[in-house]
C-alpha positions as semicolon CSV with decimal commas, in nm:
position;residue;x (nm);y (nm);z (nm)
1;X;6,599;6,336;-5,711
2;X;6,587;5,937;-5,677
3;X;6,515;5,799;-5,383
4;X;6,709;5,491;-5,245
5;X;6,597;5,301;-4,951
6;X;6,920;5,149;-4,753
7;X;6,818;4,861;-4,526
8;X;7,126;4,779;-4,321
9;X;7,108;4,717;-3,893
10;X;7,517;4,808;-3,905
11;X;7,535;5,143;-3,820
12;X;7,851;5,224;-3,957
13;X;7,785;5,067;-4,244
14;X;7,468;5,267;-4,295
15;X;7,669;5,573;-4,219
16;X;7,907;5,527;-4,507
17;X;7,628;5,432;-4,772
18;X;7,416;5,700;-4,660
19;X;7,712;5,955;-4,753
20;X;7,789;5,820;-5,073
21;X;7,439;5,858;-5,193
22;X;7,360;6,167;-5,049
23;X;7,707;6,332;-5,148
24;X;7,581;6,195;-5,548
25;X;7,246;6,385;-5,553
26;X;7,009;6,098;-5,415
27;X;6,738;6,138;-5,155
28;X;6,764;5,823;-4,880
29;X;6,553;5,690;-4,615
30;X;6,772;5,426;-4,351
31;X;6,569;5,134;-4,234
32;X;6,740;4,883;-3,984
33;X;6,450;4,659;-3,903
34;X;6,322;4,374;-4,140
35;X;5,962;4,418;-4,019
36;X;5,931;4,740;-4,135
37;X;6,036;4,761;-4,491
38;X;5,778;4,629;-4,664
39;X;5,517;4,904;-4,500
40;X;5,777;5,152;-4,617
41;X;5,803;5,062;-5,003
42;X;5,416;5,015;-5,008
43;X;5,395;5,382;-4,873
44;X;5,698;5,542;-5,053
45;X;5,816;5,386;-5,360
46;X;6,177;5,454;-5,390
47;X;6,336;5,478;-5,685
48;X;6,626;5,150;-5,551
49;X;6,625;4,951;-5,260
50;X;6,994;4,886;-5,092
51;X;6,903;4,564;-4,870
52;X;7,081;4,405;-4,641
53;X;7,029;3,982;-4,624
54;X;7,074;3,954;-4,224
55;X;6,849;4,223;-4,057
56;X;6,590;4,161;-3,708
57;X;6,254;4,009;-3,699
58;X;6,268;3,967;-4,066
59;X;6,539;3,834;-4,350
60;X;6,648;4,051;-4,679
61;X;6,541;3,777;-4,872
62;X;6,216;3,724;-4,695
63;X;6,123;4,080;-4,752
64;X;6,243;4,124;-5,144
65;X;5,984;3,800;-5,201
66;X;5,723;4,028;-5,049
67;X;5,788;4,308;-5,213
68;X;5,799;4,136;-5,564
69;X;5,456;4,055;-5,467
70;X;5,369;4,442;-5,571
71;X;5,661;4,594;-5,698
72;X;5,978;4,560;-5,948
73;X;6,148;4,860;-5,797
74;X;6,524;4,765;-5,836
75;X;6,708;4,559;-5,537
76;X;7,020;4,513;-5,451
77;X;7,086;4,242;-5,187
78;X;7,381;4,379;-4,944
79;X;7,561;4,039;-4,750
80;X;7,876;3,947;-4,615
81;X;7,804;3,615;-4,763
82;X;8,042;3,538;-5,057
83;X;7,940;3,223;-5,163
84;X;7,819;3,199;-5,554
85;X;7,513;2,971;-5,388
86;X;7,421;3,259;-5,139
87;X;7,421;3,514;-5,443
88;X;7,256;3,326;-5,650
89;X;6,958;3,204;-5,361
90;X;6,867;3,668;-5,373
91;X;6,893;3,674;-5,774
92;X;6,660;3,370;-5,782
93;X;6,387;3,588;-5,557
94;X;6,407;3,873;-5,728
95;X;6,711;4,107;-5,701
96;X;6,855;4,337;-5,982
97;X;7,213;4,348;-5,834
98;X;7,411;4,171;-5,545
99;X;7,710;4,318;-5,359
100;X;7,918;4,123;-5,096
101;X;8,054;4,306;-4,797
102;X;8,331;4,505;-4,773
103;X;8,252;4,682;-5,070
104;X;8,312;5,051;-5,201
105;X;8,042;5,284;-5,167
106;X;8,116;5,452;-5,454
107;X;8,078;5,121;-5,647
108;X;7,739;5,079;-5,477
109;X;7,649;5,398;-5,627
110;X;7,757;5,332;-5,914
111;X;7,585;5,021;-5,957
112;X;7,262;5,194;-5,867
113;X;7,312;5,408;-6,108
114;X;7,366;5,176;-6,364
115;X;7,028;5,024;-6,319
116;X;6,850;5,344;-6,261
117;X;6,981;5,448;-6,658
118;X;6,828;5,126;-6,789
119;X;6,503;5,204;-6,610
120;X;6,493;5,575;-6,729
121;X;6,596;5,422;-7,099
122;X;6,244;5,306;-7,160
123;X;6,028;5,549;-7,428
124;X;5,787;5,768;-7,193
125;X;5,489;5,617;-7,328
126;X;5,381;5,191;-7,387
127;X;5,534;5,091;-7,669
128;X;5,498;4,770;-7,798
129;X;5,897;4,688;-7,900
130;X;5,792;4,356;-8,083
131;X;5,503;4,160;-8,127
132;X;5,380;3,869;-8,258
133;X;5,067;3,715;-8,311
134;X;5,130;3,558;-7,983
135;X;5,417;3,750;-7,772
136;X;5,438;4,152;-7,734
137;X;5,689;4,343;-7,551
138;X;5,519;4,671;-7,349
139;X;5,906;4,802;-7,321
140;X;5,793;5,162;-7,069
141;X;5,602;4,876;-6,879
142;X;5,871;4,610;-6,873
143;X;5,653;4,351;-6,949
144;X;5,664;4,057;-7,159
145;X;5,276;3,920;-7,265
146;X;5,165;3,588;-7,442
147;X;4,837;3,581;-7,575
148;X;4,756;3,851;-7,342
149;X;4,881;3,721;-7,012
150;X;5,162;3,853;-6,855
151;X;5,438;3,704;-6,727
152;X;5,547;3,914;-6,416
153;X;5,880;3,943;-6,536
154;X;6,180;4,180;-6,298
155;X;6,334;4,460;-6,509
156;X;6,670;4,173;-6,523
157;X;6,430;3,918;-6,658
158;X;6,263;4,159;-6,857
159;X;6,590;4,271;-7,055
160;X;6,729;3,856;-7,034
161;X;6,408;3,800;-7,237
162;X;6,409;4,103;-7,441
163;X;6,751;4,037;-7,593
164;X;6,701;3,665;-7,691
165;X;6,331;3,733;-7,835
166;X;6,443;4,003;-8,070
167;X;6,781;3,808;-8,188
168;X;6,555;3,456;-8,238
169;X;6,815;3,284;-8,475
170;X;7,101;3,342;-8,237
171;X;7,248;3,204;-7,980
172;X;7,386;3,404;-7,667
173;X;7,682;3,285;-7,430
174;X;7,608;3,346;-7,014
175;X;7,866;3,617;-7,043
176;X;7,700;3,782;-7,399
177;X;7,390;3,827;-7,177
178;X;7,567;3,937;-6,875
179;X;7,703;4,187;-7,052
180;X;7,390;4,351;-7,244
181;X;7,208;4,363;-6,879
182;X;7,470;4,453;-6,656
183;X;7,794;4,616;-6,827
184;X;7,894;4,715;-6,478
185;X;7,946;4,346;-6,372
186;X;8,216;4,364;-6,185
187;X;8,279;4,046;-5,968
188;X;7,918;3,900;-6,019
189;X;8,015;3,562;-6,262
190;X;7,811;3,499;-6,549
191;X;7,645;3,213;-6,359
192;X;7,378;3,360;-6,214
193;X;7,202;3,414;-6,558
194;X;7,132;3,011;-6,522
195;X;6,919;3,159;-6,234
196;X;6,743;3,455;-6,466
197;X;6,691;3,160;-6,689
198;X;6,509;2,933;-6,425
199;X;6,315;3,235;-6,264
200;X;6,166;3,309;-6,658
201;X;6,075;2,952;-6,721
202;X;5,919;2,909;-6,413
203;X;5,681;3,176;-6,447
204;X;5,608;3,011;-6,797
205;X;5,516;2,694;-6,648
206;X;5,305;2,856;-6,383
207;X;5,109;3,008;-6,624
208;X;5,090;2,699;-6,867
209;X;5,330;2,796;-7,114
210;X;5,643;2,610;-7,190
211;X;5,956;2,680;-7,077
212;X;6,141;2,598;-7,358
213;X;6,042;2,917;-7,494
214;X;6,409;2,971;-7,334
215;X;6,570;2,723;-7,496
216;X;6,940;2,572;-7,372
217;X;7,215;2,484;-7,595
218;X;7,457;2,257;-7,488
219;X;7,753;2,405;-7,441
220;X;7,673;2,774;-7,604
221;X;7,370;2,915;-7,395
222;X;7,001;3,049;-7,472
223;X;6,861;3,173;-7,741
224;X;6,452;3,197;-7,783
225;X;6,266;2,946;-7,950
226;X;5,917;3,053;-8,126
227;X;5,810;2,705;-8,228
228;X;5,728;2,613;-7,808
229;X;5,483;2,878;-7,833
230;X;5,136;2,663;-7,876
């Protein structure tokens, strides 16, 4: 059975999470201090991390960047912040999902789930998807290489760059790629792929490739662009 990690100092909250998952075949593990997460995962690795953005001693977001230090397992930030600038601040560092409080557990599971399917829909053995003489895609790995280096990519940026490498000569709307990586979108807007976008070309540029390799279109969206590969 998967195993989901809930991070979340409200009791109650916990309580109705824990339910939902356990009551839909998952294993769980409750956590309700910051400082001891990131031990956890190290020791554990769960299947999907449910985490909470205000926790003691130490911040949601301050322990997803230190877990994306050594893991991808999928996160999804918990917050009763609803501004689009708070959402997008945990998708920037690193989370697969982001839910805003009150929500329905059910939903929550069902969002888990949703990722979980995408993980498991990798072939069982490295495949290279596409390659060029430059770029190959290890799919069962989730990673993206050029000339040999890989780019670190989350299993969001991961299927963000997936889609516009093997479509080269098209162009893809915010809500076209929305769509392909999470169908199950709900009330997340089609903004915070501008932050998938700038997460991608930074780890280009940090690893001296350009990022126009993600190209912008005014007005229409991303599509790939070979030619910035030098």
């Amino acid at each position: 059975m998967p195993q989901i990690l809930v991070v979340e100092d409200d009791l109650d909250i916990a309580e109705q999470v824990l339910l939902f998952f356990n009551a839909s075949g998952f294993t769980t593990h409750h956590i309700t201090n910051g400082s001891a997460v990131v031990s956890w995962v190290k020791e554990n690795n769960p299947d999907a991390i449910i985490l909470d953005v205000m926790l003691p001693n130490l911040d949601g977001v301050e322990c997803m960047k230190q877990i994306r230090a050594f893991s991808m397992v999928p996160i999804i930030m918990v917050t009763a912040k609803v501004e689009e600038a708070d959402r997008l601040k945990g998708l920037e560092h690193g989370a697969d999902d982001y839910v805003c409080k009150p929500f329905s557990g059910a939903e929550l599971v069902m969002r888990v789930k949703a990722i979980l399917r995408r993980c498991a829909s990798a072939p069982s053995t490295d495949v290279v998807v596409q390659a060029t003489d430059a770029i190959c895609l290890i799919e069962d790995a989730l990673e993206v290489e050029i000339k040999g280096v890989s780019l670190g990519l989350t299993k969001v940026e991961f299927d963000v760059f997936k889609l516009l490498y093997k479509a080269p000569k098209r162009v893809f709307s915010r809500q076209q790629i929305l769509d392909h990586i999470q169908p199950n979108n709900f009330d997340i807007t089609d903004r915070v792929i501008d932050s998938h976008i700038k997460n991608i070309r930074k780890k280009l540029k940090s690893l001296d490739f350009s990022p126009k390799i993600v190209a912008s279109v005014y007005g229409a969206g991303y599509r790939y662009d070979e030619r910035q590969i030098n």
